[in-house]
C-alpha positions as CSV (number, residue, x, y, z in Angstrom):
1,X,8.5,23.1,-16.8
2,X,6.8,20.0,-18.4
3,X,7.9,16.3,-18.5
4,X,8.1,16.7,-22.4
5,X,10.5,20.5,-21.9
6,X,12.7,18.2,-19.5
7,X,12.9,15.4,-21.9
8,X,14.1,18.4,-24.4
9,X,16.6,19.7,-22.2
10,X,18.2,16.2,-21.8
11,X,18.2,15.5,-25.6
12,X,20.1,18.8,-25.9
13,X,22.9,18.2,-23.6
14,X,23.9,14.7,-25.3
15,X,26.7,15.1,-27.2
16,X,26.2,10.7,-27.3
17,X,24.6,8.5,-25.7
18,X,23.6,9.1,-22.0
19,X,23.5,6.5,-19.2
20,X,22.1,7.4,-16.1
21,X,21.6,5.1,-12.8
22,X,18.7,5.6,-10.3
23,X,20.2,3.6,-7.3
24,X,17.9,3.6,-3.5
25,X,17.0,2.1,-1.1
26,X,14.8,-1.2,-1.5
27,X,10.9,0.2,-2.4
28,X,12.1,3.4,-2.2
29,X,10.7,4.4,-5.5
30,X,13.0,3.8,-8.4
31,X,11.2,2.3,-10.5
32,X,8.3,5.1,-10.4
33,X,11.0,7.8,-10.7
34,X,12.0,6.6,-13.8
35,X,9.1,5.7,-15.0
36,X,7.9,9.4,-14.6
37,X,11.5,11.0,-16.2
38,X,10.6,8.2,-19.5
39,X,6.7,9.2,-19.9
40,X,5.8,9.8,-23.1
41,X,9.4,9.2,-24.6
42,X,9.7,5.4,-24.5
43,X,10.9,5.4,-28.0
44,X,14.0,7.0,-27.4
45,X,14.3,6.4,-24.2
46,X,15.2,2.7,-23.0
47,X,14.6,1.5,-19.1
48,X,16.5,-1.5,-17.6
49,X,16.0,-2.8,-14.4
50,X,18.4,-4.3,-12.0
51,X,16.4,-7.8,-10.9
52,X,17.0,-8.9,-14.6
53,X,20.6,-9.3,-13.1
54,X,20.4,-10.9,-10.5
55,X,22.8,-13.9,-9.9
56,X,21.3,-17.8,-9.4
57,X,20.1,-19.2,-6.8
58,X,23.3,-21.6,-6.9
59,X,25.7,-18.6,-7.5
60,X,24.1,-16.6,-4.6
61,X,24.3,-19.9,-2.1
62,X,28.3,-19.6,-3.9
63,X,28.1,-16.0,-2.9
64,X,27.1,-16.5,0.8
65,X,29.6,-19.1,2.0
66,X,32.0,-17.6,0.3
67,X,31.7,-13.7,1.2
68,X,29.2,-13.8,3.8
69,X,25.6,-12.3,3.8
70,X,26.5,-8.4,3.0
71,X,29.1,-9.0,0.1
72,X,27.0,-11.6,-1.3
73,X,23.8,-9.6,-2.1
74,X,25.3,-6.2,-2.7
75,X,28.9,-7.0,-4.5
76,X,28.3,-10.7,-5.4
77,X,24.8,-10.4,-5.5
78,X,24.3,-9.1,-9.4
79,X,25.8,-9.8,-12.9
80,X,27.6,-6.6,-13.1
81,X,29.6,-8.0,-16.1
82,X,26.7,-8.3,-17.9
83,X,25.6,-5.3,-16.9
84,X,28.4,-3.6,-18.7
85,X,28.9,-5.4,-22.2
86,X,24.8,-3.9,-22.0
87,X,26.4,-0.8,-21.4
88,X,28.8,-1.3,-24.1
89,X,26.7,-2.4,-26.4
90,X,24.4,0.7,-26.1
91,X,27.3,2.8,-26.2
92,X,28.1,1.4,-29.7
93,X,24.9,1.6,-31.0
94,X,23.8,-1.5,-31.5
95,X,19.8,-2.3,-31.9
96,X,19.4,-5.0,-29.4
97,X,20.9,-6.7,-26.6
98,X,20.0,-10.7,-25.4
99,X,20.5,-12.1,-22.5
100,X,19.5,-14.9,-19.9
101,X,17.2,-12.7,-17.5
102,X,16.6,-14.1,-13.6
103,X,13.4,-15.6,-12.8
104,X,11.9,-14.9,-9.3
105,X,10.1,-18.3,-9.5
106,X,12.7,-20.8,-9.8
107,X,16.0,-18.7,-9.2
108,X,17.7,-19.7,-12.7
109,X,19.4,-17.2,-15.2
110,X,17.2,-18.7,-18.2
111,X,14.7,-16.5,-19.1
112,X,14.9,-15.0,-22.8
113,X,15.3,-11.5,-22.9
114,X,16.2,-8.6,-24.7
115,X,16.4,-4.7,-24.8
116,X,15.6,-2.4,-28.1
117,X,18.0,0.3,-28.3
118,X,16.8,0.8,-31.4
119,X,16.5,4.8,-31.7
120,X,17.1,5.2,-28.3
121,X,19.1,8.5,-27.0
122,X,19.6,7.9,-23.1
123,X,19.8,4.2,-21.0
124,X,18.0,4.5,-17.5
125,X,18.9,1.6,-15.3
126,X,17.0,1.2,-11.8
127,X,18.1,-1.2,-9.2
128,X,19.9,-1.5,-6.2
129,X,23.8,-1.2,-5.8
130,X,24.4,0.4,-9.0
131,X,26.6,3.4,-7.3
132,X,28.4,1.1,-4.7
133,X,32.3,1.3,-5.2
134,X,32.5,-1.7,-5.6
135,X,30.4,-2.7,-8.9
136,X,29.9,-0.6,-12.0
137,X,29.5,2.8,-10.9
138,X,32.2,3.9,-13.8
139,X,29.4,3.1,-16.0
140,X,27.3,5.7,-15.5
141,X,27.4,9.1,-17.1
142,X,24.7,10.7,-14.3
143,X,23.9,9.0,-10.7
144,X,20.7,9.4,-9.0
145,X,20.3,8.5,-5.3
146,X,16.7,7.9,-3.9
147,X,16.6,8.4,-0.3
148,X,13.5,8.4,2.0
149,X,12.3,7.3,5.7
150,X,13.2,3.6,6.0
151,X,10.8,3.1,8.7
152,X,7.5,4.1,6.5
153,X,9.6,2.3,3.2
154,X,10.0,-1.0,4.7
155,X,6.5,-1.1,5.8
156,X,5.1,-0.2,2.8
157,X,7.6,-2.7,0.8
158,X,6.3,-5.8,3.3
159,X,2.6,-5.1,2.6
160,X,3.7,-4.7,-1.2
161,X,5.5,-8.3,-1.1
162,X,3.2,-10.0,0.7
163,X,0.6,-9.0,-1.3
164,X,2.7,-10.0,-4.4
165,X,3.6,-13.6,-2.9
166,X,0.3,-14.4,-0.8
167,X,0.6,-17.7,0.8
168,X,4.4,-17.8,-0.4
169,X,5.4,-14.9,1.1
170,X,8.6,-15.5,3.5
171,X,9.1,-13.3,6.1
172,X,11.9,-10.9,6.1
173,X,13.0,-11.4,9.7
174,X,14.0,-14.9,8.8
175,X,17.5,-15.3,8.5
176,X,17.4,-17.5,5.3
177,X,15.0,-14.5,3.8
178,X,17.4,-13.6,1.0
179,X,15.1,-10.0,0.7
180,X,15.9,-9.7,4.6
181,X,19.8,-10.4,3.8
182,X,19.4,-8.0,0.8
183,X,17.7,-5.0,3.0
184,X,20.4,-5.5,5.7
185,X,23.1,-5.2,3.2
186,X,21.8,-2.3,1.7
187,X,21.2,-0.2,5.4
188,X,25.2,-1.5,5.6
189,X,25.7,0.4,2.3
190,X,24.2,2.9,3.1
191,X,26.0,3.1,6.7
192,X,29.5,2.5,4.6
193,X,29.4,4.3,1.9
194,X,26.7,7.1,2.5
195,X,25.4,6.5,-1.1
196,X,24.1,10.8,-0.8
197,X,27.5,11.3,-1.2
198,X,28.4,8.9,-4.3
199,X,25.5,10.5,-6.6
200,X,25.1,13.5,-8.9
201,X,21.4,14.0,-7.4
202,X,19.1,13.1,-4.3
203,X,15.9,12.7,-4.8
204,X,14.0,12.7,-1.5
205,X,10.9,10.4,-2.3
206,X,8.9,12.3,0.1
207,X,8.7,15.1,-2.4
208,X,6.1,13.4,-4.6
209,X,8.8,13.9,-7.0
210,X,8.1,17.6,-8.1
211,X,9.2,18.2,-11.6
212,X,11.4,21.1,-10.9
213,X,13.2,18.5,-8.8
214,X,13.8,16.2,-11.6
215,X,15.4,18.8,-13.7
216,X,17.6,19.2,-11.5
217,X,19.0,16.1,-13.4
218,X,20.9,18.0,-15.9
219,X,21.0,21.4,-14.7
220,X,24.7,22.8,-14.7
221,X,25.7,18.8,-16.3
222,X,27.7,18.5,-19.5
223,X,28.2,15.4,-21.1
């Protein structure tokens, strides 16, 4: 089976307007699994992604003396409000949705963005914590889990950011490295909640991501 007979087979099932949440580990691959489920169907098929969410730099300091490292980037650590009046607003059809988007640079909420629903059938959002209890997993009409070996993923994530951030890379080991606080939250989740157990799929990212695998996506699923 082809990308574009999987594509079919999801169109088929929706009786609406599909949500679906690719949750994982962080650099497990999320953002390339969904990227490969939306090929060649970007017009009806709309892709948000998590970072756009994150809270401030301020709220996050908030966050941390408040709830403590773990709570702060996994529970605290998003605009999961936001997150749902997208949701919402998707659900009802409307074309477009604006927000203030996060801005790795200075840490503020106020970038201008949007996302085009116009036309679009199913919402794909990719990003961490979106299947924890404790944030909007009712949101989601299908829940992917990306697992994989964390060893080989957080070595290939550190090469990847210091590559990204060159001379301003800071080192995850650091105690004030907000990526280091948001991996050891995560490995908590993952310890707590056993995020396997929360989704409707696992993906293991060692598979190359075989398409037979994702159509498993909405084999047996009716919506």
């Amino acid at each position: 089976m082809n990308i574009n007979e999987i594509y079919l087979k999801i169109v088929a099932l929706n009786k609406g307007k599909i949500t679906v949440a690719i949750d994982g580990y962080i650099g497990s691959g999320k953002t390339f699994i969904a990227n490969q489920i939306i090929k060649d169907h970007e017009n009806e098929i709309v892709l948000i992604h998590g970072d756009d969410f994150l809270v401030s730099g301020a709220g996050r300091k908030t966050a941390l003396e408040k709830y403590g490292p773990d709570l702060a980037m996994s529970v605290y650590g998003n605009r999961w409000q936001e997150i749902r009046r997208l949701v919402k607003a998707f659900k009802r059809g409307e074309n477009e949705f604006k927000f203030k988007g996060f801005d790795h640079e200075s840490g503020e909420c106020n970038i201008e963005m949007s996302y085009n629903f116009t036309g679009k059938k199913i919402l794909i959002a990719e990003g961490v914590f979106l299947i924890h209890p404790k944030t909007i997993t009712d949101i989601w009409d299908y829940k992917i889990y990306v697992k994989g070996d964390i060893e080989k993923i957080d070595k290939r994530r550190i090469e990847r950011e210091k590559a990204r951030w060159g001379e301003k890379y800071f080192p995850e080991t650091r105690p004030d490295s907000h990526m280091g606080m948001a991996v050891r939250a995560y490995k908590k989740f993952i310890e707590e909640y056993n995020p396997e157990h929360l989704a409707d799929l696992v993906i293991d990212n060692s598979n190359k991501l075989c398409l037979r695998v994702i159509n498993k996506l909405f084999e047996n699923k009716s919506f």
